[in-house]
N, C-alpha and C positions, 0 to 999 in steps of 0.2 A: 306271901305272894298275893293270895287275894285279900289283904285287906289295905297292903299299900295301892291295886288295882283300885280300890274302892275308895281310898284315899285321892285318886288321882281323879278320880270321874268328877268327885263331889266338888276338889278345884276346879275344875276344867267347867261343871254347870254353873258356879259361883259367879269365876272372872267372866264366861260367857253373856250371861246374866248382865254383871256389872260392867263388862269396857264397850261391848258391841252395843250396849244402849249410852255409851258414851263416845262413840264412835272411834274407840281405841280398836289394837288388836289383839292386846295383852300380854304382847311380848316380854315385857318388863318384869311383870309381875310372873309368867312363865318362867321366866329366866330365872329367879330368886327362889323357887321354889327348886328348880332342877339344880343349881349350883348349891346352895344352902341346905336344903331336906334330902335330896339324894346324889349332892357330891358329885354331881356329872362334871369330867373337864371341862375348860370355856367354850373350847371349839366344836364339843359333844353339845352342850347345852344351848350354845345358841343357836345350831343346826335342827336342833328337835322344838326350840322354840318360835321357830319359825313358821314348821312344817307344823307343828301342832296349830297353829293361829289360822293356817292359812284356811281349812276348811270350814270354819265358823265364821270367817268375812264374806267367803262366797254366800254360803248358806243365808245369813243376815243381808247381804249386798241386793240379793233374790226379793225378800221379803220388801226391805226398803223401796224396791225397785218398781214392786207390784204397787208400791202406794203414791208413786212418782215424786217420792221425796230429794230423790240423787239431783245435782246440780250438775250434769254432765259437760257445760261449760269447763265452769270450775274445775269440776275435779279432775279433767282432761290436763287443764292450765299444769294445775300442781304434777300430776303422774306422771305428765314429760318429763318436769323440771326433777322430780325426785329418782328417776331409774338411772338419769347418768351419776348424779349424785353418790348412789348406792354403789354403783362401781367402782368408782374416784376413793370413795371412803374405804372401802374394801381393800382398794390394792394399798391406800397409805396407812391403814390401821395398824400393821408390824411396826411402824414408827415413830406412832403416835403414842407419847406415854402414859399411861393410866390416868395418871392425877390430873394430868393439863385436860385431859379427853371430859373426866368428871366433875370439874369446876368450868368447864366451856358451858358442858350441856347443861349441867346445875344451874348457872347463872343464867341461858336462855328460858329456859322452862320456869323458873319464877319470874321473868320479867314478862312475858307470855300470860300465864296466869294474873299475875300485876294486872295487866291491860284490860284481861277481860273485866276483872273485879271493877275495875276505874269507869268502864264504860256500862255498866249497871248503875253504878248510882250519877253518873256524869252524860244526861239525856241532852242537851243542851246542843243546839244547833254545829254541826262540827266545822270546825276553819277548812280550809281548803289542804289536803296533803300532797306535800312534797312529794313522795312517790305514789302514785297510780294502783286501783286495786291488780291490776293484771300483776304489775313486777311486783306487789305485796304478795299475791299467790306464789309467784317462783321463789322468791326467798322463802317464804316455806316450807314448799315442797322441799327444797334446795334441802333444808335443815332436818325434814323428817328420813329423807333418802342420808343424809349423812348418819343419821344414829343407827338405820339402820343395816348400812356397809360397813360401818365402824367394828359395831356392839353386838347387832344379831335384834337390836331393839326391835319394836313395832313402827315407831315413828308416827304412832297417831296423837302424839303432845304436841307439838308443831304445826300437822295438820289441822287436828279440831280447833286447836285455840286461834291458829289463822283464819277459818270459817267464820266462827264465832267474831274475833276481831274484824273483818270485813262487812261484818251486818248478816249472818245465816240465820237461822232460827233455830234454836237448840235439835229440832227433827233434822230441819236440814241439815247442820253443820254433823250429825251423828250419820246420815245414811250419805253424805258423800264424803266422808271420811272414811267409811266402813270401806267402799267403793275404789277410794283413791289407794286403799292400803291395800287390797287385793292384788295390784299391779305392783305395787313396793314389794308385798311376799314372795311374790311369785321369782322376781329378781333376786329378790334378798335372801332366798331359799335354796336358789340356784346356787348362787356363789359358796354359801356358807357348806354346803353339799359335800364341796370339793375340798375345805378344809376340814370337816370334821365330818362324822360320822353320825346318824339320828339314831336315838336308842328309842326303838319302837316300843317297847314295853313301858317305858314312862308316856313318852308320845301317842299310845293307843288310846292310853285311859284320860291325859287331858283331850285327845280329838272328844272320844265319848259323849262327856260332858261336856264340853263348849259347843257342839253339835248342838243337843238340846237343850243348852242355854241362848245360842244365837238365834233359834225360831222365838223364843219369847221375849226376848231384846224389844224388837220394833214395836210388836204392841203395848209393850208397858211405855217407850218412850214416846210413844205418839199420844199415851193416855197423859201421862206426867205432862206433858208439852200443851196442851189443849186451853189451859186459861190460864192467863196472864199471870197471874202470882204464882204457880204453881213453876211456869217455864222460868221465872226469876228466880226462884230458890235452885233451880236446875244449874240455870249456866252459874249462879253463885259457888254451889257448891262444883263444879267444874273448874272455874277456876283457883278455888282452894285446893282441888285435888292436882292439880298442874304444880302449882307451886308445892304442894308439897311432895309430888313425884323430886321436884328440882333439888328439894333440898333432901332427900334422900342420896338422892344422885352424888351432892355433894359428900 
């Protein structure tokens, strides 16, 4: 008992650590550990990985907050467009079949990833685009609110790499992400509530750890962020991690 409690803190400061200075919220990587290492059913595990997330966005969204990094335009934009989403996805998710569900989102989340990579090394004056950054926000929000009604996901793959694709700065596109996902949880916690049950002894010990891994998020990302070569290797490696979330997925 106490050493899978202690198993669970140590992921929970990890991912904290690692997605809230990514502007993720870790759901994902929650999920795989509760479904996989401790066999939770689907609807147990995306319920408790939600609820586990959610207090480490706050925490982190605080910190972000204090440094005025949050884009409250934006992330307003996206949190409208992703709560009806989260609904929508919710009620059609019984009908939606596994594999079409997993090669949707697989395929978006590397073409995502794609884009960021493309526009790091492709600085070059941009053409004029088709759609407007206001409606590029809502289609993302749109897509992180579906994975998250779906799946129980976090929905910060969509999120972040929309930021990033719009022009944010790796600080920024991480603390209004953090921000934007707080209001996805809080819905997407709600819902999933009602269908499954949170098993609070796996969920205590990742809150634990993602608690105090979410205070030391923003300072290490603001530090990583600070000079130019350094925030290029960031969002680089950001969008390798997208893509390779995606092909997971797949």
């Amino acid at each position: 008992m106490t050493g899978s409690l202690l198993f669970l803190i140590l992921i929970g400061l990890a991912v904290g650590v690692f997605v809230i200075s990514l502007g993720g919220g870790g759901g994902a990587i929650y999920l795989g550990v509760l479904t996989a290492i401790f066999q939770l059913p689907p609807a147990t595990a995306a319920a408790t990985s939600i609820v586990t997330a959610l207090p480490a966005l706050i925490l982190g969204s605080l910190a972000y907050y204090r440094q005025g990094l949050i884009n409250f335009q934006l992330g307003n934009r996206m949190m409208l467009s992703a709560i009806p989403s989260i609904i929508v996805g919710y009620l059609i998710s019984p009908f939606i079949p596994t594999k079409l569900y997993k090669v949707v989102i697989g395929a978006i989340l590397i073409f995502l990833g794609a884009q960021i990579i493309y526009k790091l090394y492709h600085n070059a004056p941009k053409k004029q685009s088709t759609v407007s950054p206001q409606t590029a926000s809502i289609i993302y929000g749109v897509l992180g609110g579906l994975m998250v009604g779906i799946a129980g996901l976090s929905g910060g793959g969509p999120i972040t790499a929309g930021l990033l694709i719009l022009g944010a700065s790796m600080a920024n596109a991480s603390a209004t992400s953090a921000y934007v996902l707080v209001g996805m949880s809080i819905v997407g916690a709600s819902l999933h509530l009602m269908g499954g049950s949170v098993d609070w002894h796996a969920a205590g010990g990742l809150i634990i750890g993602s608690l105090a891994g979410s205070v030391l998020a923003p300072p290490i990302i603001i530090w990583l962020t600070k000079k130019p070569q350094r925030a290029f290797y960031i969002k680089l490696f950001m969008g390798i991690f997208i893509i390779l979330m995606g092909i997971k997925t797949l």
